[in-house]
C-alpha positions as CSV (number, residue, x, y, z in Angstrom):
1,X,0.0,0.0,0.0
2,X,2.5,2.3,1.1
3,X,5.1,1.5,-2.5
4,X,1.6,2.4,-4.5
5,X,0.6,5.8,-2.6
6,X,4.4,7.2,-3.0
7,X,4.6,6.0,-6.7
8,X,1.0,7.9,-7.3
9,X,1.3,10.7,-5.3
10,X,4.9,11.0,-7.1
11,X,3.0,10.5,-10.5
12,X,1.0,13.7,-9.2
13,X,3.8,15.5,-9.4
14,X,7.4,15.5,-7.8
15,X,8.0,16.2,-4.2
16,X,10.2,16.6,-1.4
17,X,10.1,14.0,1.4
18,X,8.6,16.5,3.8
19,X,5.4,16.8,1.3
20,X,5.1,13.5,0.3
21,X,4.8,12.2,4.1
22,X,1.9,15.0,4.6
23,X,-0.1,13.9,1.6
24,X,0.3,10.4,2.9
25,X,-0.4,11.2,5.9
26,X,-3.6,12.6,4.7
27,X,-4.3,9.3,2.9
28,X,-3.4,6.7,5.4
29,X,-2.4,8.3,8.8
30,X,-5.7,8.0,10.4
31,X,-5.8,4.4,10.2
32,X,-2.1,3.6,10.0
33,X,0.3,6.5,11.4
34,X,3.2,6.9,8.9
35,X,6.9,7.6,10.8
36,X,10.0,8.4,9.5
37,X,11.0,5.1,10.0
38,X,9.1,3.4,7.7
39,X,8.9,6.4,4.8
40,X,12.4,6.9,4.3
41,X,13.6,3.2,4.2
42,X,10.7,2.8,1.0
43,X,11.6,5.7,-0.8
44,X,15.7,4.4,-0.4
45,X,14.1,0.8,-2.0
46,X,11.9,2.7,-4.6
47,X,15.0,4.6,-5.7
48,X,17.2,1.2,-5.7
49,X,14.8,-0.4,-7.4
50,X,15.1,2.7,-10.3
51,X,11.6,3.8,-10.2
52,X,11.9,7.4,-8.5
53,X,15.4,9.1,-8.6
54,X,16.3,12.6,-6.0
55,X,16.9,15.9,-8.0
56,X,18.7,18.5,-6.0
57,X,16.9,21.9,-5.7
58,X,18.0,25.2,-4.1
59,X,16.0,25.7,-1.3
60,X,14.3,29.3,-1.0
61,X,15.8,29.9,2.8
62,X,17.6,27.0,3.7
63,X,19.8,24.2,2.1
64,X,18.6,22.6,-1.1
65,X,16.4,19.9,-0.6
66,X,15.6,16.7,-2.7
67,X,12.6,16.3,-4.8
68,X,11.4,13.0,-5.8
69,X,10.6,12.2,-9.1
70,X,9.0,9.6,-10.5
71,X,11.4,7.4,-13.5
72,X,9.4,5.9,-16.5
73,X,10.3,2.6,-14.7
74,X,8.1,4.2,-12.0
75,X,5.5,5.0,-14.3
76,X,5.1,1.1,-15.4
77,X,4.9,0.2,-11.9
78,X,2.1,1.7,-11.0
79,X,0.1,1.5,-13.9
80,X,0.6,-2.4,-13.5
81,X,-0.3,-2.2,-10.2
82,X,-3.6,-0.4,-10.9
83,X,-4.2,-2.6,-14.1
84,X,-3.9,-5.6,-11.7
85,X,-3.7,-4.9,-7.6
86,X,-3.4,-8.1,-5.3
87,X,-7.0,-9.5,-4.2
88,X,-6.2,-7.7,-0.7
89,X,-6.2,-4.2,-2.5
90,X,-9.5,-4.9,-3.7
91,X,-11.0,-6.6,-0.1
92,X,-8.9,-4.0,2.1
93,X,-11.0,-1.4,2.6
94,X,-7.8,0.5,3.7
95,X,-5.9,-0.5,0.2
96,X,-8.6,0.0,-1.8
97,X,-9.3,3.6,-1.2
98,X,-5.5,3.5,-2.0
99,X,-6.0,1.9,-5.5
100,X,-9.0,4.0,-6.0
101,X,-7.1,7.5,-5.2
102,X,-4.6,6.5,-8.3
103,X,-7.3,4.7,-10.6
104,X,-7.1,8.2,-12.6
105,X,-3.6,7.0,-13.6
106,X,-4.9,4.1,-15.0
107,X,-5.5,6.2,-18.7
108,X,-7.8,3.2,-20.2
109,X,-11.7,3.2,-19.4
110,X,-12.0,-0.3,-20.0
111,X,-9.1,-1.9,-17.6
112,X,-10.7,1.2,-14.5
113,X,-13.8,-0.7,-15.1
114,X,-12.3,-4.1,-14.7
115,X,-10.8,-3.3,-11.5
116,X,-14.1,-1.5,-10.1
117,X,-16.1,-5.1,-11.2
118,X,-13.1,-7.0,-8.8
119,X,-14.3,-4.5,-6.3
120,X,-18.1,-5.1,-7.4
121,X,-18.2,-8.8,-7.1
122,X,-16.2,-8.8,-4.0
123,X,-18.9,-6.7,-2.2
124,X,-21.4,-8.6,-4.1
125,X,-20.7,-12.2,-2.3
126,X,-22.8,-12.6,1.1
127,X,-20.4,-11.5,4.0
128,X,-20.5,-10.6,7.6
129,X,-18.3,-9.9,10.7
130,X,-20.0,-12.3,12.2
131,X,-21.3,-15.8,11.9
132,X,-23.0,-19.0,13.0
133,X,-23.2,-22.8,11.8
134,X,-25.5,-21.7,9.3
135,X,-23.1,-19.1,7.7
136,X,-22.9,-15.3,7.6
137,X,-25.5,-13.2,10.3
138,X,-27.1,-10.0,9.1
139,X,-28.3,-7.0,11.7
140,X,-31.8,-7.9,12.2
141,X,-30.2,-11.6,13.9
142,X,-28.1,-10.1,16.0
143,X,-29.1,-8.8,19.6
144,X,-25.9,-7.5,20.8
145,X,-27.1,-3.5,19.6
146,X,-22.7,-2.8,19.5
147,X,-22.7,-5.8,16.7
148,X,-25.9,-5.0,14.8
149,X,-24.5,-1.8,15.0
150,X,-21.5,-3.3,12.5
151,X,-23.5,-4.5,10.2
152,X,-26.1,-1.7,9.7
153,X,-23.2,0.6,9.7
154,X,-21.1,-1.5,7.1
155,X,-24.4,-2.6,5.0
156,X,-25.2,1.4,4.7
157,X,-21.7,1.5,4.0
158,X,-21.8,-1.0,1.2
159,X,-25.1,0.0,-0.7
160,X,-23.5,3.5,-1.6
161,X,-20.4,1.9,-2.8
162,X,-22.3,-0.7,-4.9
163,X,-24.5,2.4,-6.2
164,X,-21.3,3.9,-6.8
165,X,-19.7,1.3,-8.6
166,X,-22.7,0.5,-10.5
167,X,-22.9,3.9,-11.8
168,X,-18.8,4.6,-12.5
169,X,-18.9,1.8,-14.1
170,X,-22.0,2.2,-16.6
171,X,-20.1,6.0,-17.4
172,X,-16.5,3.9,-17.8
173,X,-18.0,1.5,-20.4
174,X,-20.2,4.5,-22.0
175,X,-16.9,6.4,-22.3
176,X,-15.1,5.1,-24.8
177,X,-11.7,6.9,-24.2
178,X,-13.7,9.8,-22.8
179,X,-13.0,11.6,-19.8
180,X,-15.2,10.4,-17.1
181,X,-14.0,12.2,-14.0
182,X,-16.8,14.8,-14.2
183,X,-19.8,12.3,-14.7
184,X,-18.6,9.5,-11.7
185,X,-17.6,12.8,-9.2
């Protein structure tokens, strides 16, 4: 999760380590704090790996600072993650919110929609937090109010992103090459 919000946040435009944390941070930090330890370590394997590379800027007070920008190599590797993100990106709540702030990366209608159908089936088969012998329990079985709570929660949850989905996808495969971003906003 973290390799594919640097290499599209970076695919945004270049920035400096400093920026790159905050937008991250904006991202992810609430559910998974981001520290220095863990940022500047990926960003050393991203640049081994030849998919971002430091430029050397003057700074407008200070010392020069690095900007990271993204390689072509960089480029490939996150349009092949968006074309095809691990089942976990597409069940992970978390991740997928990462795959769907970059999908705009992904310039083909027909390979967005493909990814948003994983998502759709995935929310489509019967699920729950909670279950008995007889499989998966839904709100209205439940007396513990904290639990039901859950599931009405998550089933509210779900029906706007399947109405969502529906929709995004119905304008993706309507588009053909077409810009889409204003009619699935």
């Amino acid at each position: 999760m973290l390799k594919l919000a640097i290499l599209g946040f970076l695919r945004d435009r270049p920035m400096h380590g400093y920026e790159l944390r905050r937008h991250l941070a904006a991202l992810t930090g609430h559910i998974r704090p981001l520290s220095d330890g863990t940022l500047y370590p990926a960003i050393k394997r991203l640049e081994a790996d030849g998919l971002l590379v430091r430029e050397t800027e003057p700074g407008s007070t200070a010392a020069p600072r690095h900007t990271l920008h993204l390689t072509p190599a960089g480029v490939t590797a996150l349009l092949e993650r968006l074309r095809t993100p691990e089942q976990l990106d597409i069940s992970d709540e978390n991740r997928w919110f990462t795959v769907l702030a970059f999908l705009r990366h992904l310039d083909d209608p027909a390979g967005q929609a493909a990814v948003l159908r994983r998502r759709l089936a995935f929310l489509e088969e019967p699920a729950s937090f909670f279950y008995d012998e007889a499989g998966p329990l839904d709100a209205e079985r439940i007396t513990d109010p904290f639990r039901s709570g859950i599931l009405l929660i998550a089933r509210a949850t779900s029906r706007a992103e399947l109405a969502w989905l529906h929709d995004t996808i119905a304008a993706l495969d309507a588009s053909d090459g077409q810009d889409v971003t204003a009619t699935s906003a």
